[in-house]
C-alpha positions in Angstrom: 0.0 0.0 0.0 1.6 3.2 -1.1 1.0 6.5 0.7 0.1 9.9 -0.5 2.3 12.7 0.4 -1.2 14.2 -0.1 -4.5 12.7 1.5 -7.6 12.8 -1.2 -8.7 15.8 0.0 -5.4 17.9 0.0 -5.4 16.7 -3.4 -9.1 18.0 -4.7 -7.5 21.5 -2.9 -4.8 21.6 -5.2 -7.0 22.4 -8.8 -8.8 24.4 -6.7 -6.0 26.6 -5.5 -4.7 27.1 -8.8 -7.7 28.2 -10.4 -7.7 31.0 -7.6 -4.5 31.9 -8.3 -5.5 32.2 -11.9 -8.1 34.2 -11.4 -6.0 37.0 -9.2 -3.4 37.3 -11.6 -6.6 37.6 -14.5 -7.7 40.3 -12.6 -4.3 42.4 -12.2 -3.5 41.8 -16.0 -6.7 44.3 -16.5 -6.4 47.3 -18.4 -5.1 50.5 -16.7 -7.2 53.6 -16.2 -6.3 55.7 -19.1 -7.6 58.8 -17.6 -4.1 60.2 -17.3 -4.8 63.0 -14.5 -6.5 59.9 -12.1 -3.4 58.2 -12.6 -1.2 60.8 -11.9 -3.2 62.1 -8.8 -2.6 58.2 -7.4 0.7 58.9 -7.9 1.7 62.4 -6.6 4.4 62.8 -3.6 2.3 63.0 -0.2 4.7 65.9 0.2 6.5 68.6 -2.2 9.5 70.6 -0.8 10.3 74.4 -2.5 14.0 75.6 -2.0 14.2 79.0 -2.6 18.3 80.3 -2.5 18.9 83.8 -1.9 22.0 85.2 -3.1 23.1 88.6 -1.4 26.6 90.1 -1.6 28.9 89.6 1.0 27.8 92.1 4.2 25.0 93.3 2.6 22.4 91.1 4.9 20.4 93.1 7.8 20.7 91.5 11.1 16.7 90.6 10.5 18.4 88.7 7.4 21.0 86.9 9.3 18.6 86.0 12.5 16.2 84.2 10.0 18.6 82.7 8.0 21.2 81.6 10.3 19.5 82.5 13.9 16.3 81.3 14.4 16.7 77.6 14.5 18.2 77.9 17.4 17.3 81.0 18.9 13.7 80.6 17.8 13.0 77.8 20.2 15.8 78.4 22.4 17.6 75.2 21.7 20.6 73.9 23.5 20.1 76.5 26.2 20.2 79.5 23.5 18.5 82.5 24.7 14.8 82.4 23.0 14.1 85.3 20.5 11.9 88.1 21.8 12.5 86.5 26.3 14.1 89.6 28.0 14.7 87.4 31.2 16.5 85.3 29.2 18.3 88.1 27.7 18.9 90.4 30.1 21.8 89.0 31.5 23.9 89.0 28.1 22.7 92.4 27.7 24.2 93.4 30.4 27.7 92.0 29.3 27.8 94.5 26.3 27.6 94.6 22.7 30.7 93.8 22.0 31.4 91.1 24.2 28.0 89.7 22.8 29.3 89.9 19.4 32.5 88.4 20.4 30.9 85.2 21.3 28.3 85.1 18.4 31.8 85.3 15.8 33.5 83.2 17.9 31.1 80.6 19.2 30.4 80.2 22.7 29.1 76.9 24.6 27.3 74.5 22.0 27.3 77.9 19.6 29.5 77.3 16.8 31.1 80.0 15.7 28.9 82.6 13.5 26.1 80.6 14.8 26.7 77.9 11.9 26.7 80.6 8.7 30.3 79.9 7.2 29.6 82.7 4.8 28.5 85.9 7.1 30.8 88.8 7.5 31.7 89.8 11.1 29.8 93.0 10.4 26.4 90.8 9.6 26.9 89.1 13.1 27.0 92.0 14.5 23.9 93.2 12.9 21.9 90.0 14.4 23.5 90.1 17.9 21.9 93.9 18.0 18.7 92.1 16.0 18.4 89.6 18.6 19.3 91.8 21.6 16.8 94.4 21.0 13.8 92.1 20.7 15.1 91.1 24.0 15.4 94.7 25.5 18.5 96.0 24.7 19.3 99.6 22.9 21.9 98.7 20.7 22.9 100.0 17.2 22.6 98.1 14.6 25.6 98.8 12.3 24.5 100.1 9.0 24.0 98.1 5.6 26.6 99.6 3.2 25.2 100.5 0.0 
């Protein structure tokens, strides 16, 4: 007496199986939408990202410029301990350091500050300008220096 590797009624399953199979892959061969714009609209990026570069000459950014270029990432939230943009308590102490020693630390980097807060390309003069940017919408009087034109 030989044995199945299959009892009798594995083996009706079997045709039956396949002819499921065959009719799934029946029913993806169907023909495609051709309404182009349906297709495309199942198709379209969940997401779509605009970079927008700004070239300005070399100084010629206001400290306004600089802060939301370079600053705000930081500052904005007050990340890594940075004082937040606009929070005179958290400000008022550096204030009362000075200007220049502010600006010092901004070109030089201070704490987990890199120096020129990260922007490679700004002039010392453009730090300057969003050290006094910053400042003042913390309570300080400073001058901003001037945008050579």
């Amino acid at each position: 007496m030989s044995r199945s590797i299959f009892p009798a009624r594995r083996r009706a399953l079997v045709p039956a199986l396949a002819a499921l199979a065959a009719v799934q892959l029946v029913a993806c061969s169907k023909a495609q939408d051709d309404d182009v714009e349906a297709r495309a609209h199942r198709i379209e990026p969940v997401a779509h990202v605009t970079v927008k570069v700004q070239k300005a000459a070399p100084g010629s950014r206001t400290g306004e410029q600089v802060y939301q270029g370079t600053c705000a990432g930081c500052h904005g939230a007050g990340a890594l301990g940075s004082p937040k943009f606009g929070d005179a308590g958290a400000w008022g102490p550096r204030i009362a350091q000075g200007f220049d020693t502010l600006a010092k630390h901004a070109i030089e980097g201070i704490r987990q500050m890199p120096p020129r807060g990260g922007g490679v390309d700004l002039t010392d003069t453009e730090v300057k300008r969003a050290v006094a940017y910053m400042a003042n919408a913390g309570g300080a009087k400073f001058t901003e220096p001037p945008v050579e034109k």
